[in-house]
N, C-alpha and C positions, 0 to 999 in steps of 0.2 A: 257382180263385183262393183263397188262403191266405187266413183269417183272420185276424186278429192284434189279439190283446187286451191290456190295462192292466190291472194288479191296483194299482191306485195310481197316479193321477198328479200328483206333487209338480214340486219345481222341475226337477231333475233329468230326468226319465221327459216329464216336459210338455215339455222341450225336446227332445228325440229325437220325441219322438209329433209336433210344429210341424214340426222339420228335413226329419221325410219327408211330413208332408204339402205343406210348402213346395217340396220337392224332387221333387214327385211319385210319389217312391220306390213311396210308401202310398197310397190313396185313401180320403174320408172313408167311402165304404159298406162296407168292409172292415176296419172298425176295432172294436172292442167297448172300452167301457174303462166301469172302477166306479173311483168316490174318493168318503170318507166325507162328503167336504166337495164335494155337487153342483156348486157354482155353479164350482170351479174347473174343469168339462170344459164349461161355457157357451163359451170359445172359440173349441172344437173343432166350426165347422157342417158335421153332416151326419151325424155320427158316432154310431154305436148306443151310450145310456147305459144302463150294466145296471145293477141293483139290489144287486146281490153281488160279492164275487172269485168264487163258486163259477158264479155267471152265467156271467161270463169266459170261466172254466177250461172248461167244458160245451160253450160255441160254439166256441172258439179255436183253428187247430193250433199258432198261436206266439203265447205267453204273455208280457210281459214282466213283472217282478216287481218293481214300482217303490214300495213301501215300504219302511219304516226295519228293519234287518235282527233288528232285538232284537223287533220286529213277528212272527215267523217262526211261530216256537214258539207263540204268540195263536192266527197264522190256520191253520197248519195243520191241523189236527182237520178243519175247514169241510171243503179243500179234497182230504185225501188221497184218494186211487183217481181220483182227477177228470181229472190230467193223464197217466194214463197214455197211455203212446206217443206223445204229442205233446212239442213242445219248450218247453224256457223258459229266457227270457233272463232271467238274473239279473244284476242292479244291487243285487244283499246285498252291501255291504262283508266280504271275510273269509266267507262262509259259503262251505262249501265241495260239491263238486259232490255227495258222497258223501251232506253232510249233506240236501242238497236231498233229492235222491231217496230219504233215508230217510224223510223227513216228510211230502213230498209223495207220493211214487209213482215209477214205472217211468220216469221220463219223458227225454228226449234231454237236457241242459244246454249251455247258451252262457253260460260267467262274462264280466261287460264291467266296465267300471270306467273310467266316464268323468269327463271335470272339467268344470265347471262352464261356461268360457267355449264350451262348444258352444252355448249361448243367442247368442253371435253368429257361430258359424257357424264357432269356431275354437277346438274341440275337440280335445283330445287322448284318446282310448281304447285301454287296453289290452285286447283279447279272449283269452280260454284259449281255445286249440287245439281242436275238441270232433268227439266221434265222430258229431254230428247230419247230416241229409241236409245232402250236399252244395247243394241249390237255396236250402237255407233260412238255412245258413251264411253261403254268399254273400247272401242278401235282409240279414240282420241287417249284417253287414261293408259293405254297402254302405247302410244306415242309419244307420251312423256316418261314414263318411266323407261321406257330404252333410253334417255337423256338420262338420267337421275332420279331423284325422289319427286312424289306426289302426294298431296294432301289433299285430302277432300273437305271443302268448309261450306257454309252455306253463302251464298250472293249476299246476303247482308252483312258479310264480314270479310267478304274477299277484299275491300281498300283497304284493311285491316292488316294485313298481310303484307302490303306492298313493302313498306319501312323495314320488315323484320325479313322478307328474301329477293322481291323483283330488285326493290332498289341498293338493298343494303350493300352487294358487291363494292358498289362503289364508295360508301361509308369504310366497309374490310381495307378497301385498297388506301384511302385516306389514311387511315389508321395505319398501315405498315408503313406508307409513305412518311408517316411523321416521327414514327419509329427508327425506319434507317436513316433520315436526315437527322436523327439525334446522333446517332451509332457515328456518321460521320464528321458531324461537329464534334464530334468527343475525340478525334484522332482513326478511330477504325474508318477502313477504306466501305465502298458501298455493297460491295460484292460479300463480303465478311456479316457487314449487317445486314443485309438480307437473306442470307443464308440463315444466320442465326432468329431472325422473326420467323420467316417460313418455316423453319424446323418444328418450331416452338410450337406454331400455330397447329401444323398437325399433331402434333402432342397431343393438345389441349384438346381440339375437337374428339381425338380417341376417346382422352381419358373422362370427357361429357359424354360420349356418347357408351363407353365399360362402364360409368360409373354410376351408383343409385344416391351415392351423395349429394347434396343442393347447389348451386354457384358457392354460397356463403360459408359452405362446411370445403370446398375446395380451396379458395381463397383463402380458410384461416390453414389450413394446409401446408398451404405456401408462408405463410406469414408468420415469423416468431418474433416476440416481446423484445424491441430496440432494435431490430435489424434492418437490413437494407429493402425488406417487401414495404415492411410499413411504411420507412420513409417516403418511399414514390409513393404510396398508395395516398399518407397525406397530400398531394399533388391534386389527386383525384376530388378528395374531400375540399379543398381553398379554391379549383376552381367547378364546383355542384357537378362533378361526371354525369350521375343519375339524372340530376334536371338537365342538363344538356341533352342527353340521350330522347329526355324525352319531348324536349322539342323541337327534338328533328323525327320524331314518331310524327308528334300533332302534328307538322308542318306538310310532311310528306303528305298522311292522309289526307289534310283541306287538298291539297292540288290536286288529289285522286279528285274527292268528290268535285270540284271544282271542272276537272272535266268530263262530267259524265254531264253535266248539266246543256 
């Protein structure tokens, strides 16, 4: 039976480490995990609480690496020779496979990069391609998907990705926010507008995800000659929607790559 250890368990890393033991994926006697903040792995009953990442790294054949990635550089030193030939699933925003194994050691890599709503179970994760065993590829890919969705994409496109699902939750959540503080400078109370964007919003995602129609054939959909879509929709057009969108894409990805470096 495979090991499988936590070098960190934040909000992130504690929901995949819940998903598979909710999901039976995992089991709690097969678990090793350290976080500098004990009482956050109270939780987790059953599960061996180590002392160290280098704890971890020592028992574990698969490691996740569920600290802040600017953290790397800190822990490395501890940890290097430690993971050789074993694997680690990395949750570093932007570090990259290269840089791991230079700091850490020999070791196999799984890049993931997942978002936030896998805490309910409706996750979206991109994984890089990875030359690790295949049994343990599959253990990890189906550790995400008991979260939610999974895509598979190649390491030279996983920053690529971050904009459009790790980070974007919080672009979604911006966007609603500016919606019901519209909903209630206009008179409706907040409860009302929020209700009415949430709704909407699953709407929307179904009728993308039933439909073989383009964004641009749904949009005109909605949209008929002098009415009330077009007028907002002018809003989008006076202040560049499209260019804006996209330079919160470019922006996000320089700071991936920015910190793998």
């Amino acid at each position: 039976m495979l090991r499988v250890g936590f070098c960190g368990v934040g909000n992130m890393s504690g929901a995949v480490l819940t998903s598979a033991l909710n999901s039976g994926i995992l089991s709690p006697n097969q678990i090793t995990a350290f976080n500098p903040t004990v009482s956050k792995l109270n939780a987790f009953a059953g599960i061996e609480i180590a002392n160290s990442n280098l704890e971890v790294c020592r028992k574990c054949d698969v490691i996740f690496l569920g600290f802040k990635p600017q953290k790397l550089n800190e822990i490395a030193p501890e940890l290097k020779g430690s993971v050789d030939g074993k694997c680690i699933v990395s949750l570093l925003a932007g570090v990259s496979t290269k840089k791991i194994i230079d700091t850490l050691g020999n070791a196999y890599v799984i890049r993931v990069m997942p978002n936030t709503p896998i805490v309910v179970g409706k996750g979206c994760t991109a994984i890089a391609k990875s030359n690790a065993p295949c049994d343990i590829y599959k253990l990890v890919c189906d550790i995400f998907r008991a979260a939610g969705s999974v895509v598979e994409v190649s390491e030279d496109d996983i920053n690529k990705t971050i904009p459009l699902s790790s980070s974007s939750p919080a672009f979604f959540f911006r966007f609603v926010k500016a919606m019901c503080d519209s909903g209630v400078e206009s008179g409706l109370s907040y409860d009302v507008s929020k209700n009415l964007v949430l709704s909407t919003l699953h709407g929307v995602a179904h009728m993308m995800e039933s439909s073989t129609k383009t964004p641009d054939e749904l949009i005109a959909q909605v949209t008929s000659p002098g009415g009330t879509t077009l007028a907002g929709l002018t809003g989008f057009d006076d202040f560049n929607f499209e260019e804006m969108i996209s330079t919160v894409f470019e922006r996000t990805v320089k700071r991936a790559d920015e910190l793998g470096k």
